[in-house]
C-alpha positions as CSV (number, residue, x, y, z in Angstrom):
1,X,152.1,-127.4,-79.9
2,X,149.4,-129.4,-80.5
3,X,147.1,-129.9,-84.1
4,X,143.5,-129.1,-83.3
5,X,141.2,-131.7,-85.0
6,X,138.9,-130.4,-87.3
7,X,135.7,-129.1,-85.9
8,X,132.6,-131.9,-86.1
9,X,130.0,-128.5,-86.4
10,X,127.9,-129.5,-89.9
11,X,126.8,-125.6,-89.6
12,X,130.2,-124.4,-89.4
13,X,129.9,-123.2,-92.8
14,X,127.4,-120.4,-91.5
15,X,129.5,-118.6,-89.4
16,X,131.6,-116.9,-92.0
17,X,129.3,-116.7,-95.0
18,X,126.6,-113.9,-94.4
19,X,125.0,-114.2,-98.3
20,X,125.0,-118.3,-97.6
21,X,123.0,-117.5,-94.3
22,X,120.4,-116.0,-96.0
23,X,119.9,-118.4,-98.5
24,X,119.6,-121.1,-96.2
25,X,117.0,-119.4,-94.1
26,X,114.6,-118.7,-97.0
27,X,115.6,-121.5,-99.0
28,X,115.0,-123.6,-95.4
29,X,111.8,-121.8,-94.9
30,X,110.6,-122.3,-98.4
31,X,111.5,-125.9,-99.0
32,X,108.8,-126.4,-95.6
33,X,106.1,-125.8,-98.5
34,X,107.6,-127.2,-100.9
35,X,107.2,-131.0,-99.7
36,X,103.8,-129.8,-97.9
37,X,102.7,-129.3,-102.1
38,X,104.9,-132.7,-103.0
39,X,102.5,-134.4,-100.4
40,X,99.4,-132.6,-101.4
41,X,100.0,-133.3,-105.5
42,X,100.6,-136.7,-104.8
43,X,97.9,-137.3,-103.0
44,X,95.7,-135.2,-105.4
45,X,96.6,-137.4,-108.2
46,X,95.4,-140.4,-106.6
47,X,92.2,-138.7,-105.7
48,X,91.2,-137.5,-109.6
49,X,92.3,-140.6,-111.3
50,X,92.7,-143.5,-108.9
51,X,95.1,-144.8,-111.0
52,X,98.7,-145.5,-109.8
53,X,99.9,-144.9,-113.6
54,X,99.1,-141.4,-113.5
55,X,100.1,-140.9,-110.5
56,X,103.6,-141.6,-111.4
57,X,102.6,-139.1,-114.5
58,X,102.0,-136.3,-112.7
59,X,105.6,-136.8,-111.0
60,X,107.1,-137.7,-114.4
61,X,105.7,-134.0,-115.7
62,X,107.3,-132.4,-113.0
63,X,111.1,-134.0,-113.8
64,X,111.0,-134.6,-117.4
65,X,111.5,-131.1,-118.5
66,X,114.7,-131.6,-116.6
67,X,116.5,-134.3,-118.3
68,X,115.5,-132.2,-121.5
69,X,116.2,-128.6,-121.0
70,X,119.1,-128.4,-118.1
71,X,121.4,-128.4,-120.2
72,X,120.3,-125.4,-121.5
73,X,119.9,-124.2,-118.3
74,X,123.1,-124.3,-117.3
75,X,123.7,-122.6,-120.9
76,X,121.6,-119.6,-118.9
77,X,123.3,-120.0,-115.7
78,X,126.4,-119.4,-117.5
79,X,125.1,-116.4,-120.0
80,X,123.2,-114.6,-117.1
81,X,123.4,-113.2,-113.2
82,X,122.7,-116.7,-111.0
83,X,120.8,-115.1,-108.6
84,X,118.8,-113.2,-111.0
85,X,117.9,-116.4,-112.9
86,X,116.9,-118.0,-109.4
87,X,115.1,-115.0,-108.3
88,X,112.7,-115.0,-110.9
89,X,112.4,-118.7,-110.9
90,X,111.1,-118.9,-107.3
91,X,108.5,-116.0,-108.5
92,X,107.4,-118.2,-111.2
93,X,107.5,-121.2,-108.6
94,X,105.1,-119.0,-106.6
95,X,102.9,-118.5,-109.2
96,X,103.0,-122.3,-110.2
97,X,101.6,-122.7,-106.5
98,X,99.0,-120.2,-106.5
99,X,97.4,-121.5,-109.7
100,X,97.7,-125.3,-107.7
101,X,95.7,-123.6,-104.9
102,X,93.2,-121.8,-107.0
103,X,92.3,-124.7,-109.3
104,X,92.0,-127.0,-106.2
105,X,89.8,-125.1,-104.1
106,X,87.6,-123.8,-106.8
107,X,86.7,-127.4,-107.5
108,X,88.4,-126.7,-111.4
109,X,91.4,-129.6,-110.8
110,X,91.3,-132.0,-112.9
111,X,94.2,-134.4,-113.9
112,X,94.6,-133.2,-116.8
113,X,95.2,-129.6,-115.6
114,X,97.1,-131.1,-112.6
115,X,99.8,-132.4,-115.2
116,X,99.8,-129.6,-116.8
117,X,100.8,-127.2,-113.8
118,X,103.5,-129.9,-112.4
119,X,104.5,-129.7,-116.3
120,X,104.8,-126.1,-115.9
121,X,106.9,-126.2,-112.5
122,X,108.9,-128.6,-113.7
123,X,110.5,-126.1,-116.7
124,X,110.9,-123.6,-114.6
125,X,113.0,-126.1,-112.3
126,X,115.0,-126.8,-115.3
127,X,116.7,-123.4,-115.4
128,X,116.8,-123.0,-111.9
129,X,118.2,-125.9,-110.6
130,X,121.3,-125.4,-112.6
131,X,121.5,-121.7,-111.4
132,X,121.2,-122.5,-107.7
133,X,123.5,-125.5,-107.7
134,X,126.2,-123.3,-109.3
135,X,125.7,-120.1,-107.2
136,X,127.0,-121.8,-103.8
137,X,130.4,-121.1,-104.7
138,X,129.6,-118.0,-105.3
139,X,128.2,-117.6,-101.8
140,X,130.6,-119.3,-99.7
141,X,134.0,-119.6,-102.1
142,X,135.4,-122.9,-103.3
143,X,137.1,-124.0,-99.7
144,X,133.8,-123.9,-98.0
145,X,131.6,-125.2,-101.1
146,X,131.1,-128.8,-100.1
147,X,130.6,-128.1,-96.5
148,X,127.7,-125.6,-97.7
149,X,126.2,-128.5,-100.6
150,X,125.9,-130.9,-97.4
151,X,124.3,-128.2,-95.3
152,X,121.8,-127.2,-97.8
153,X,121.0,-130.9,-98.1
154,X,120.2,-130.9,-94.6
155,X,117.7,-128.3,-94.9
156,X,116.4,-129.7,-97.4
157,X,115.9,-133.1,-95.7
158,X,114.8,-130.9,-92.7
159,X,111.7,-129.2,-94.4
160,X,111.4,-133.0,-96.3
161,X,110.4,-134.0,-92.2
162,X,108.3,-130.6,-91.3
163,X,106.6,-130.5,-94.2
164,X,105.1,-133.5,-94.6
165,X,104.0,-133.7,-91.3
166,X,102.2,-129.8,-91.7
167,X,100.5,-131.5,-95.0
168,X,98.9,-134.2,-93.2
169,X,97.4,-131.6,-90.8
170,X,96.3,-129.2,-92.9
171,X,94.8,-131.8,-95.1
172,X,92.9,-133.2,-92.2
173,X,91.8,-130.0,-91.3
174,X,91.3,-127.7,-94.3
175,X,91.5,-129.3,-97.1
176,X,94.5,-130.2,-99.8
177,X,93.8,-126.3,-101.3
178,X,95.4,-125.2,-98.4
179,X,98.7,-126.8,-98.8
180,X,99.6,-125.4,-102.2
181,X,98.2,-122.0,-100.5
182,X,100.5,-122.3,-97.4
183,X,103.5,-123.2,-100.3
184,X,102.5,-119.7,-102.3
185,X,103.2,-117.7,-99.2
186,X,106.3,-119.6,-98.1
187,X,107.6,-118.3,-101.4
188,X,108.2,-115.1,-99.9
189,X,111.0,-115.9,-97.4
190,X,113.1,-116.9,-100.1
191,X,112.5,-114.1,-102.1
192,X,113.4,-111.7,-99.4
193,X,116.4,-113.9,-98.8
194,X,117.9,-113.4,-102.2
195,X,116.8,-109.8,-102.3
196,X,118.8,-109.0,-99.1
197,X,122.3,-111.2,-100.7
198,X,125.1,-109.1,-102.4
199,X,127.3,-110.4,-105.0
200,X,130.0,-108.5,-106.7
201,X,128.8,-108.6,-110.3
202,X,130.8,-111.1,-112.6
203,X,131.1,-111.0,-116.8
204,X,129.0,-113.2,-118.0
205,X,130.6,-115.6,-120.7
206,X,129.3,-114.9,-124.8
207,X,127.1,-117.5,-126.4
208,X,129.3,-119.5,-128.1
209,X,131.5,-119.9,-125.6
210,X,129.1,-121.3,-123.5
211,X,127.9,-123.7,-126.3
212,X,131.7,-125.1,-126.8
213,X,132.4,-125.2,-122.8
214,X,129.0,-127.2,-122.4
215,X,130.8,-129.6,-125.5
216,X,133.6,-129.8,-123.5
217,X,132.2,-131.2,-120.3
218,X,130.0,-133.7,-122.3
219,X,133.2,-135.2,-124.3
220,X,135.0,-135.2,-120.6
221,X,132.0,-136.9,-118.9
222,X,132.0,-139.7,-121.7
223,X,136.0,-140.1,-121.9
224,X,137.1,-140.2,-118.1
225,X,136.8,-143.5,-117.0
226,X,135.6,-143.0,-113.4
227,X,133.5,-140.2,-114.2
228,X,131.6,-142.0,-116.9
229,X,131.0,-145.0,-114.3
230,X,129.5,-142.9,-112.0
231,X,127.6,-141.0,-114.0
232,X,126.0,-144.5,-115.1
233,X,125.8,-145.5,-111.8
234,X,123.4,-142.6,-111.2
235,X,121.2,-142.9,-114.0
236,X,120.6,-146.7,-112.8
237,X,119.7,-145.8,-109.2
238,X,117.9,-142.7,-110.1
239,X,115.3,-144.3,-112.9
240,X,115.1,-147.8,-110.4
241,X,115.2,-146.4,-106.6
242,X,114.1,-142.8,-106.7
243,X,110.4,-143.5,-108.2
244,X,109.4,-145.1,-104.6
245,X,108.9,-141.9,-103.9
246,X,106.5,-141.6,-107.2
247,X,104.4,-144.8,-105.5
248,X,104.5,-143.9,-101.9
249,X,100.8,-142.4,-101.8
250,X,99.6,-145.7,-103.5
251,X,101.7,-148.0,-101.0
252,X,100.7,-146.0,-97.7
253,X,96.8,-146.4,-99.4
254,X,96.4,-149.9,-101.4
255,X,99.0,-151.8,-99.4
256,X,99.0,-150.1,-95.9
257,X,95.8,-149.5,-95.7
258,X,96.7,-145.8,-94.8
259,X,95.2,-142.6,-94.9
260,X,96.7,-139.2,-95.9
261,X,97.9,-138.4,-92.2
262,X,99.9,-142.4,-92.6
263,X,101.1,-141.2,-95.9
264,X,102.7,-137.8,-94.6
265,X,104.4,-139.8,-91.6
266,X,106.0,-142.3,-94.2
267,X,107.6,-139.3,-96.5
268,X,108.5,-137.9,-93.1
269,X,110.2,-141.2,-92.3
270,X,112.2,-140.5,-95.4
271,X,113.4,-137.1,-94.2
272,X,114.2,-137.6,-90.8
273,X,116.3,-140.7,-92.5
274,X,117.6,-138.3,-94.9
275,X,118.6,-135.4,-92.6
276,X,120.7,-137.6,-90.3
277,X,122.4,-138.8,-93.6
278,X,123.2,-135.2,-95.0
279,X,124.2,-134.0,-91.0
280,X,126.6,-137.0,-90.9
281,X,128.3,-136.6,-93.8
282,X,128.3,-132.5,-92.9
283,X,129.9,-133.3,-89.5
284,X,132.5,-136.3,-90.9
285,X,133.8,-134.1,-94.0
286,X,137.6,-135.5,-94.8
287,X,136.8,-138.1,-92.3
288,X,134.7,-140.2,-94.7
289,X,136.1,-143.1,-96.1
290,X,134.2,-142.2,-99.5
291,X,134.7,-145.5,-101.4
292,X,133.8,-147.2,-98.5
293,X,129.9,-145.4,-97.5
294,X,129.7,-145.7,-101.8
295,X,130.4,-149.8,-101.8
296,X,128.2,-150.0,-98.5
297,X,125.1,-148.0,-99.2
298,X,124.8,-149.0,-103.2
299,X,124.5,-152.4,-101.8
300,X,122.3,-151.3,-98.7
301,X,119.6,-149.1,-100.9
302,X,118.3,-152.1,-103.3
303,X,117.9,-154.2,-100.7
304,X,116.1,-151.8,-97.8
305,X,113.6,-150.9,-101.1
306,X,113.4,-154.8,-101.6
307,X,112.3,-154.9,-97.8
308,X,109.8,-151.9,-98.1
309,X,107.8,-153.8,-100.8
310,X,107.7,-156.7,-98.6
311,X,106.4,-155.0,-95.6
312,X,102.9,-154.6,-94.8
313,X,103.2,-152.8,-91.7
314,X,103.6,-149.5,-91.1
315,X,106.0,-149.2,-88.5
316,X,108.1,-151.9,-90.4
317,X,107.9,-149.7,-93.3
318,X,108.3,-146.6,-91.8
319,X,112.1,-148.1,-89.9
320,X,112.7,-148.8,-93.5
321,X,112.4,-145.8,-95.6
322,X,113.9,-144.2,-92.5
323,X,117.3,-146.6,-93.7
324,X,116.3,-145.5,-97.2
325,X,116.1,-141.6,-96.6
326,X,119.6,-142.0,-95.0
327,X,120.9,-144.4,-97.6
328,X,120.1,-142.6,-100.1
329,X,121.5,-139.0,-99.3
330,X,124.4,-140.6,-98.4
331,X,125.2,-142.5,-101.6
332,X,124.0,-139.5,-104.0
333,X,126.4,-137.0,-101.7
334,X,129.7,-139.6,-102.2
335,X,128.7,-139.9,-105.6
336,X,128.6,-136.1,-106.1
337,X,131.8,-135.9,-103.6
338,X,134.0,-137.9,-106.1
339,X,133.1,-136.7,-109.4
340,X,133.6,-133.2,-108.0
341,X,137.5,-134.4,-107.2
342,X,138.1,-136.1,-110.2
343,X,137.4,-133.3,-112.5
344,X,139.6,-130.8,-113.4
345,X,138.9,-126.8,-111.9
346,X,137.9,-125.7,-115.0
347,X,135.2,-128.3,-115.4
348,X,134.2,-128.8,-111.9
349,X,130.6,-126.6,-112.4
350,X,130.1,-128.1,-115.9
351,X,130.2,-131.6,-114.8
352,X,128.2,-131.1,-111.4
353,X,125.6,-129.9,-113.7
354,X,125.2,-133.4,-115.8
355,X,125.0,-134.6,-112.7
356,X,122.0,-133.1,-111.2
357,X,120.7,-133.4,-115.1
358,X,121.3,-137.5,-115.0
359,X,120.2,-137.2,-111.2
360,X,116.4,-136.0,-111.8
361,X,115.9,-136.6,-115.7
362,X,116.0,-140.2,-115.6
363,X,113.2,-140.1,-112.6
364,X,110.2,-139.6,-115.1
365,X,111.3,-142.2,-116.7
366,X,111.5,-144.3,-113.6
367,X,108.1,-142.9,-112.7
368,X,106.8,-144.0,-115.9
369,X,107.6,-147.4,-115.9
370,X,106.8,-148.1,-112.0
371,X,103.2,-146.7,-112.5
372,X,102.7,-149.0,-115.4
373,X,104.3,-152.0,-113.1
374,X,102.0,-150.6,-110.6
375,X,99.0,-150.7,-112.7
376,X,99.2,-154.0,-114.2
377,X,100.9,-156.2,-111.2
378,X,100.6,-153.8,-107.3
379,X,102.4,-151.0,-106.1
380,X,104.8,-154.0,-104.8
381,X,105.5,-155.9,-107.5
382,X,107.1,-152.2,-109.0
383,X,109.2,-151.0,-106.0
384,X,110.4,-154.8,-105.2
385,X,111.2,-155.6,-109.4
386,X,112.9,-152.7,-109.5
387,X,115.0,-152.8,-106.6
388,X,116.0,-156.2,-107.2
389,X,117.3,-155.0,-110.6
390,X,119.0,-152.7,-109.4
391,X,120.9,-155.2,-106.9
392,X,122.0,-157.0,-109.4
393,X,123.0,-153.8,-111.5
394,X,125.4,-153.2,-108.2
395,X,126.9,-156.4,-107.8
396,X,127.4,-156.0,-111.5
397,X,128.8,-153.0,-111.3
398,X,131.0,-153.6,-108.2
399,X,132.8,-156.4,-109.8
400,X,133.1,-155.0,-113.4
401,X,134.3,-151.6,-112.4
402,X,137.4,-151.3,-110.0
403,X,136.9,-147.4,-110.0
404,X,133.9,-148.6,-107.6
405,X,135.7,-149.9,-105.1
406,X,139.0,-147.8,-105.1
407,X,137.1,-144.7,-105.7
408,X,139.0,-142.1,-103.8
């Protein structure tokens, strides 16, 4: 009798998880805004202040509350329904985006209201993000569960292509109001999503409990030895490489020579990159040679970024971040891959969420310190310092650590 090979279908994971199949629709659907705002906000910034600093301000508001309060967040998660908490947190999401619209087309923005609001969305995000990331085994069950955190990345990298593109239309041809107004209503697809999922109910744990479980991951995080290397390995390459994202609107305009429409085809560069990364990864499952794609692309992302700061064309730059969308999905899913098989069952959810925390809470940071870079030296000078930093952080790291390179 012969072994069938395991199927190479990314969306396998769909076929036998109704509640997952909703989510991903609206969450799919919703995302599409999402980055049509992320284009809009960035591009908004640059427009009020003309200043690459506060630019990367306005993207720091939006992720700092993160690195503060999901911890406590996940505290919630754990205290409360998941998809209750997410529920109401794309509702105040949606309201976030309305009050973007309003201000914007009213002539009101300025950039001090502008990081205000991205302040706003950004602590809502901190109790959300927690929530969602630990209601997908909830959804799909823990045999399915990494199958359905690469598929969800591939949506998001999807609407990361779509929307960017739709942004740099409807800028052209209404205005930037428009795509915070088009993000409002794309709100309501995910709503109806989650409304239509059923969950059996489950106990939610007492407060202290929650406070001593949330000790308990922390003293795990800092006493397992691969663990605690990765975890530092993410903090480096999320406060050095994530924040070219922060610059991207001043790079596509002060070094490209771009407008808006060049700016949304560079972040869709970075999707379309992205998406084939998450897909790939989807499709290869227990195929991967994990330690492998880590050794490879923690080399590969410094030195693409190095390349991007380099470039002053924009086909160059957009084969580039292409190589950096895909690079960086795929390190960030290994990474997340191996710490969720070195911890233990009981910790598995606790730990994921330092992850994510590290993950987006050091980009403010990042964001920070780029747009100061920017300010004083060029939008290159920040992406190319940094990068090479954090090349030398990973040959570093590579030799010191033999976690890195066995990592299993």
């Amino acid at each position: 009798m012969s072994v069938r090979s395991p199927s190479l279908n990314p969306f396998r994971v769909l076929s036998h998880a109704p509640n997952f199949r909703l989510f991903f629709a609206g969450q799919t659907t919703s995302l599409v805004g999402t980055w049509m705002q992320q284009v809009a906000q960035g591009w908004l910034a640059l427009q009020l202040s003309n200043d690459p600093f506060l630019v990367g301000v306005v993207a720091a508001a939006g992720t700092l509350p993160i690195l503060i309060l999901s911890l406590p967040g996940g505290i919630v998660a754990d205290r409360y329904r998941r998809l209750r908490i997410v529920t109401i947190a794309q509702a105040l999401l949606c309201v976030e985006a309305v009050l973007l619209w309003w201000f914007t087309w009213s002539g009101h923005m300025t950039i001090g209201w502008l990081i205000a609001i991205a302040l706003l969305g950004g602590i809502i995000s901190s109790f959300e993000i927690p929530a969602r990331q630990s209601l997908f085994i909830e959804l799909v069950g823990k045999e399915h569960v990494m199958d359905a955190i690469a598929l969800n990345s591939s949506g998001f990298n999807f609407a990361r292509i779509i929307g960017p593109s739709l942004a740099a239309i409807v800028i052209a041809r209404f205005g930037l109001a428009w795509c915070f107004g088009i993000n409002a209503v794309s709100y309501f697809a995910v709503l109806l999503s989650l409304a239509l999922i059923r969950l059996p109910h489950t106990p939610s744990a007492p407060p202290a409990r929650a406070l001593h479980a949330l000790g308990e991951a922390l003293t795990y995080v800092r006493t397992h030895r691969q663990t605690s290397v990765l975890m530092q390995v993410v903090a480096v390459y999320s406060f050095l490489g994530i924040p070219v994202l922060t610059l991207l609107p001043v790079l596509a305009r002060d070094v490209l020579g771009l407008g808006a429409g060049g700016y949304g085809v560079l972040m869709t560069c970075v999707g379309v990159g992205a998406m084939i990364g998450a897909l790939s990864i989807a499709a290869a499952g227990t195929r991967l040679k994990r330690h492998r794609a880590l050794l490879v692309t923690s080399l590969a992302f410094p030195v693409l970024l190095v390349l991007v700061s380099l470039s002053r064309l924009e086909v160059i730059t957009g084969a580039l971040l292409f190589a950096v969308g895909a690079t960086m999905v795929v390190n960030s899913s290994v990474v997340n891959a191996l710490l969720q098989s070195a911890s233990p069952d009981a910790l598995r959810g606790r730990v994921i969420s330092i992850y994510v925390a590290v993950y987006i809470g050091t980009n403010p940071i990042g964001s920070f310190i780029s747009g100061a870079i920017a300010r004083q030296w060029g939008t290159a000078w920040a992406i190319g310092g940094m990068a090479a930093l954090m090349g030398v952080y990973a040959v570093w790291a590579i030799r010191r650590y033999p976690e890195l390179r066995r990592a299993t």
